[in-house]
Structure formats: structure tokens, C-alpha cells
C-alpha positions in Angstrom: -6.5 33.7 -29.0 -6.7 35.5 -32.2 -7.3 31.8 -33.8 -10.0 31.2 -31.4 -11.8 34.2 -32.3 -11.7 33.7 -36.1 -13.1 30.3 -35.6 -15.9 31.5 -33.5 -16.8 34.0 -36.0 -16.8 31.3 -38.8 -19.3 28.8 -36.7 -21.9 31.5 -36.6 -21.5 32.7 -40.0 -22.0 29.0 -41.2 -25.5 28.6 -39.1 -26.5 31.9 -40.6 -26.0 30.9 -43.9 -27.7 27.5 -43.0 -30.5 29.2 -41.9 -30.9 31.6 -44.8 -30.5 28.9 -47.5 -33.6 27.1 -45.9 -35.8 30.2 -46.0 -38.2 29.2 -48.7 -39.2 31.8 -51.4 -42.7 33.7 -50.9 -45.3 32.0 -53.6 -46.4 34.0 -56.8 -49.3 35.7 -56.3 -52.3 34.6 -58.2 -54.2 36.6 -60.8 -56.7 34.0 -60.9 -60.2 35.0 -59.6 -61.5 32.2 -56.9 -64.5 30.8 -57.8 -67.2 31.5 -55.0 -69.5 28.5 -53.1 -71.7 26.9 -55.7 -75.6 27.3 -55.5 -78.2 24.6 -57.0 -79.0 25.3 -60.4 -81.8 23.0 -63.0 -80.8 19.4 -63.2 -77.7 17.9 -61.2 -76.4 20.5 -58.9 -72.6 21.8 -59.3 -70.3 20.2 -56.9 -68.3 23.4 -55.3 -64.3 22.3 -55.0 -63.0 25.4 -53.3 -64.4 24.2 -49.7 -65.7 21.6 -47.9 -68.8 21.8 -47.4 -70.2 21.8 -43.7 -71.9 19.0 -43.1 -69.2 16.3 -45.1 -66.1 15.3 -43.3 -63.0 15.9 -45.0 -61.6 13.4 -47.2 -57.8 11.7 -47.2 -55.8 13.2 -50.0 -54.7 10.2 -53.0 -51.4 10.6 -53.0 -49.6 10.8 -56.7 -49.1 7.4 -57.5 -50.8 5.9 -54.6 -53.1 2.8 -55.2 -55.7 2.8 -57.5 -58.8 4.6 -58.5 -62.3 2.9 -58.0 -63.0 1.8 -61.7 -66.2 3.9 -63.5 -66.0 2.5 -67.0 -68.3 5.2 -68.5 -67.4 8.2 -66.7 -66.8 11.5 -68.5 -64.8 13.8 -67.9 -63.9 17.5 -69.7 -61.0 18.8 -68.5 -60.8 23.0 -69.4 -57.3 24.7 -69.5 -57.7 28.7 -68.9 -55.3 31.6 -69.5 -53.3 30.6 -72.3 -52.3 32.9 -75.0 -49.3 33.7 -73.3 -47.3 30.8 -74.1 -46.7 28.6 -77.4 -45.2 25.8 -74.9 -48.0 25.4 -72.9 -50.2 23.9 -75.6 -46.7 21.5 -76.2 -46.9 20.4 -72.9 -50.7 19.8 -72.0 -50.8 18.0 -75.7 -48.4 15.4 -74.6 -51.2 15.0 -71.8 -52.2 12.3 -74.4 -55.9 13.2 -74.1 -58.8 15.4 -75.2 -58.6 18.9 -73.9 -60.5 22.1 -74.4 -58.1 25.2 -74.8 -59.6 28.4 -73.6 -57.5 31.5 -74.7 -57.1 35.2 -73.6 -58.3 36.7 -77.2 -55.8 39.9 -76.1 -52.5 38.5 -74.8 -49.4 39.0 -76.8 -48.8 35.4 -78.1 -52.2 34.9 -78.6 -51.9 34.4 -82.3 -49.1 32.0 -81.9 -50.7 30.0 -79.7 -53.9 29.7 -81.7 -52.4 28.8 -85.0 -50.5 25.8 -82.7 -53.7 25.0 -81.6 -55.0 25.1 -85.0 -52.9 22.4 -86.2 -53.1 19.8 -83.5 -56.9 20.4 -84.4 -57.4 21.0 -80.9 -60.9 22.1 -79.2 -60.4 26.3 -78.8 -62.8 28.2 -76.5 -62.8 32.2 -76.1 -61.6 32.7 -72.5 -63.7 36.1 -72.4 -62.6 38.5 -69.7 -65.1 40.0 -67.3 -65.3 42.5 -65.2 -64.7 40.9 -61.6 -66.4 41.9 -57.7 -62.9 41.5 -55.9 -61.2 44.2 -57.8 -58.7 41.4 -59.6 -57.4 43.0 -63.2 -59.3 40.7 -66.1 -57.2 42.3 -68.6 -57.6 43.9 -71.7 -60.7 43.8 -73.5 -63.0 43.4 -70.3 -66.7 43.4 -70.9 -68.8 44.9 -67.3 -72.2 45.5 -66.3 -71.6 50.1 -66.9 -71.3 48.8 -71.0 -74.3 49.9 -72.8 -75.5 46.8 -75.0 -73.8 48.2 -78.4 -70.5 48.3 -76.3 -71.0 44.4 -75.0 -71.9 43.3 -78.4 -69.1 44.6 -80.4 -66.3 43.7 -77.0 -67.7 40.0 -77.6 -67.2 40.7 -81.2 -63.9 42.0 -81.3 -63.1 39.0 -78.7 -64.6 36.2 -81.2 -62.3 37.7 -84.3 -59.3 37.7 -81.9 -59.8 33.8 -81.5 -60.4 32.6 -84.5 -61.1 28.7 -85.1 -63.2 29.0 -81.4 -65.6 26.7 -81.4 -67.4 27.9 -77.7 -66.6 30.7 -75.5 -66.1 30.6 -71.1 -65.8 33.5 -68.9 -62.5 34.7 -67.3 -63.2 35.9 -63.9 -66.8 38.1 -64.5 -68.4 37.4 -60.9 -69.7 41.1 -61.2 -70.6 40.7 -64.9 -71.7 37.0 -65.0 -74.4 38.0 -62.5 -76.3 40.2 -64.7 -79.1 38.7 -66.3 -79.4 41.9 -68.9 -75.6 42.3 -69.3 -75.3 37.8 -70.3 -78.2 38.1 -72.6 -76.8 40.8 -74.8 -73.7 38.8 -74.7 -75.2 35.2 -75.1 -77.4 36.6 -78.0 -73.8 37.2 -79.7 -73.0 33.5 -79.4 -76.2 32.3 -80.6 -75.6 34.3 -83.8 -72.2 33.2 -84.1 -73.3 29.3 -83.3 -70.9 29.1 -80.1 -71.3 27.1 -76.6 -71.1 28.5 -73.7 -69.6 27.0 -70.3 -70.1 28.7 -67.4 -67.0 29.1 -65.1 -68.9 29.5 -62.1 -66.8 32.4 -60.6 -69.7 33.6 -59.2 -72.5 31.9 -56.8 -74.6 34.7 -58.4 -74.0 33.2 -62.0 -77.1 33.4 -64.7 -74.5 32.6 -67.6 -75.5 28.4 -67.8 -79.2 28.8 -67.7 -79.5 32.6 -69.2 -77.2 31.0 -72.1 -80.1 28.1 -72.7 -82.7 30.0 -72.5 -81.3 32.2 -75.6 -80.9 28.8 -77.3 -77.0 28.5 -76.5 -75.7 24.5 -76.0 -74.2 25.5 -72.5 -72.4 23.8 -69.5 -70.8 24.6 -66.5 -68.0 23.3 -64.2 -68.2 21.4 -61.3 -65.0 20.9 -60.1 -62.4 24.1 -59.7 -58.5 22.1 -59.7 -56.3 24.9 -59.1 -58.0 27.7 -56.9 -54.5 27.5 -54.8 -51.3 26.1 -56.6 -50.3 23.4 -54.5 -50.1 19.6 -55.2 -52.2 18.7 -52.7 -54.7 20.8 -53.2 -54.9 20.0 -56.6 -54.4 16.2 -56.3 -57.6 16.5 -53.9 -59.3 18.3 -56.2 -58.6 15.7 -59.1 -59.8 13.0 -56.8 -63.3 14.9 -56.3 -63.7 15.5 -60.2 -63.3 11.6 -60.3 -66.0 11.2 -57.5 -68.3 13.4 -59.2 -67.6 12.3 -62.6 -68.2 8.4 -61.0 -72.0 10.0 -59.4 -72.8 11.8 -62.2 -71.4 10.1 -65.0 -69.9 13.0 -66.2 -67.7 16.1 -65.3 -66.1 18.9 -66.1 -63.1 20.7 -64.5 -61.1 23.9 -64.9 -57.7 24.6 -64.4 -54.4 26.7 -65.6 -50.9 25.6 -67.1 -49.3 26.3 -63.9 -46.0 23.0 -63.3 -48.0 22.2 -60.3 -51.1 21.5 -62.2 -49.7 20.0 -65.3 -47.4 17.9 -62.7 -50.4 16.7 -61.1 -52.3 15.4 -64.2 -49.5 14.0 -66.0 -49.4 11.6 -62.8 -53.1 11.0 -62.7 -54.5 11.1 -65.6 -53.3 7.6 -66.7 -54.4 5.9 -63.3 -58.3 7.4 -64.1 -58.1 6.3 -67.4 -56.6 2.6 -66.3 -59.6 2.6 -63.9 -62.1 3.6 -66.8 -62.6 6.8 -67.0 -63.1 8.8 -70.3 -62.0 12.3 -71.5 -63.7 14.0 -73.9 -63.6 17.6 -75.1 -66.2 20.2 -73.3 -68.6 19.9 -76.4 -69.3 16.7 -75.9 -71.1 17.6 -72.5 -73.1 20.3 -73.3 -76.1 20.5 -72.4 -79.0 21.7 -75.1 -82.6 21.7 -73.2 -84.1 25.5 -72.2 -84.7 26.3 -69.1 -86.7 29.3 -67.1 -84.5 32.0 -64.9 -86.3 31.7 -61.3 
């Protein structure tokens, strides 16, 4: 009886533990602000990648290594890597990516110097990945620049940002939909650039944005990005969203994406990348698609 019992007790320990080891761990959060819809701005309007729009049916998702890509000899595409400054191996990794990148760093993160010197001598592209102040109440970081600043308190932030990345060639905005939609606020700021001879690009946080066409207005080479890869950290989501930069690169003729150094990004492009450049496609730092001609704020 007693032997009966212990085996019982065994047989529903073992489907408990079963049932425990399948329980998936809860993702990371993300401190990541999500860029918002898209709205048209002068020339070819921004392709939005965090929804599908209305009135376009959704598309099948190319799996990772799954046929091939529709050639577009031509096609250019930018691809920009955020958040970095926090990790020397993360410019190891997306270097043996094997193409052109553009590097945007956190000028106030504790490796940050590391990382810049590594990028320093692979000669790579370096933009200043300036924090902004954010609507969703999602921490920037150190060294935020907002709308309360007075202008002497913007210009010497985007200073004091610009010396902490030294060797930056151009400067994006991390997170800044509350900043980034401030026409006085970007001026100041893009005024700084233009002194400094910097590009801007536009991360298009915002739908609100004035950064791409206040920045050429001032005289700043700008661009901005199209296509958003990462906005949730999941392959299919960002194989889907590689797919669309293709589409838009193949349109347009020319693209430009943003994304992080998270494994499931870096995953995803190490798989694709070759297959878009088998089928024609070109990448090319940011610089080489900025664009130069002024434009009027509406």
C-alpha cells in the first residue's frame, strides 16, 4: 500500500515539474520609445512600419531563408543601429555584418568611450544618438534635452552631447516625441549642427516630428527613416519589417531603417542581409542618402 502511495506521489510531482519547465520566461521589457504612425512630409512620404495601415491587407511574413528576394539592382538601403555605448561587442558583431552601417551612440552611457574608439578604428560612420525628452513618460537617459530648456540650456546639452561623441559625423534623436515636435526647441538645436557641420536624420518617434524639414530649412543635410525593424523584439516581426524596408527601398530606390543590437535583430539580419544583397540591393552608410534641398514648415 505504502509503495502504491509513493508512486502516486511521484507521477504528480513529475507532471508538475513538466509543466513548470515549459512555462516560458516573461520578455524584457523595452526601453525603446515606439515610433508613432507616420504623416506625409515634402517629397516621398515615409512608409510607417509599426502598423498596417487600413486600407492594405496584411502581407505573408518571408521566412529566414525562405526563397528569394525580387532582384532591385540599384536599391539603397541605410541601415541605423541605435543605443550603443553600452557594449564594445556589439560593434564586433554588427561589423561582421559585412556591410556599411551607421552607429548611433548614447554620448552618456558608461562604455561609451570604448565603444567609440572601436568604432574609431574600423573607420566606421558614428552618429550622436541624442536623447530627448519623450510624451509617454519612457526614461531617455542622462543628458536629455526638453521643450522647459531655455535656448542657452539646449545649445550647450547638444554641445556637451557632440564632445561626448567625438569622431560623429551626424546626429539622430533618441526617443524626443515631446521635444522633436517643437519647432522653436529643433531650431536652437539644429542651428548647433549647422555650426558644427553635422546631418541630421530624423527618427520619426513622433507623427508630430519638425526635426527633417526644420533641420533643412536651417541648412542641415537631413533624412529620416522609413522603416522602424525592431519596435517589438520578435523574429517575425522583424523579418516582416526587413521585407517592407526591401519593398520600399525597391519603390523608392532608396531606404533607410532603424534598429537596436538586440540577438533577435542581429539574428535576423545576419540571415537576410546576404539574400537582399544576392538579389541586388545596395547598403550604404546614412550620409549617402541625405537629402540637401530647403524646404518651408507648413
Amino acid at each position: 500500500m505504502v509503495a502504491v502511495l509513493f508512486f502516486v506521489i511521484g507521477a504528480y510531482l513529475g507532471r508538475v515539474t513538466e509543466r513548470l519547465e515549459r512555462v516560458e520566461p516573461a520578455p524584457q521589457a523595452q526601453i525603446t520609445e515606439e515610433p508613432e504612425a507616420a504623416v506625409p512630409v515634402p517629397g516621398p512620404a515615409p512608409v510607417e512600419p509599426a502598423e498596417i495601415p487600413a486600407d492594405e491587407e496584411p502581407q505573408p511574413v518571408v521566412e529566414p531563408g525562405e526563397g528569394e528576394y525580387p532582384p532591385a539592382a540599384g536599391a539603397r538601403i541605410s541601415l541605423v543601429i541605435d543605443d550603443l555605448g553600452r557594449s564594445v561587442g556589439d560593434v564586433d558583431t554588427l561589423q561582421r555584418l559585412g556591410v556599411p552601417i551607421s552607429y548611433a551612440v548614447l554620448p552618456f552611457e558608461s562604455r561609451t568611450p570604448e565603444v567609440i574608439e572601436a568604432l574609431r578604428g574600423h573607420e566606421a560612420e558614428i552618429l550622436c544618438h541624442l536623447p530627448m525628452v519623450a510624451r509617454n513618460g519612457a526614461n531617455p537617459g542622462p543628458g536629455a534635452l526638453s521643450r522647459e530648456m531655455a535656448a542657452d540650456e539646449l545649445i550647450i546639452g547638444t554641445r556637451v552631447a557632440l564632445e561626448r561623441t567625438p569622431g560623429a559625423v551626424g546626429v539622430n534623436n533618441h526617443m524626443g516625441s515631446d521635444l522633436s515636435s517643437d519647432p522653436a526647441a529643433m531650431r536652437t538645436i539644429l542651428e548647433v549642427l549647422a555650426e558644427s557641420g553635422l546631418f541630421y536624420v530624423d527618427s520619426r518617434t513622433s507623427a508630430d516630428s519638425v526635426g527633417y524639414q526644420m533641420a533643412l530649412e536651417v541648412g542641415v543635410p537631413a533624412a529620416e527613416r522609413q522603416v522602424f525593424l525592431d519596435s517589438v523584439h520578435e523574429t517575425e516581426t522583424v523579418m516582416e519589417q526587413f521585407r517592407r524596408l526591401l519593398e520600399v527601398a525597391r519603390e523608392r530606390g532608396t531606404a533607410i531603417a532603424i534598429g537596436h543590437p538586440s540577438s533577435v535583430t542581429l539574428g535576423v539580419l545576419e540571415q537576410e542581409i546576404p539574400r537582399a544583397l544576392a538579389a541586388g540591393y545596395e547598403f550604404v552608410p546614412v550620409s549617402y542618402l541625405l537629402d540637401r534641398t530647403s524646404v518651408q514648415l507648413q
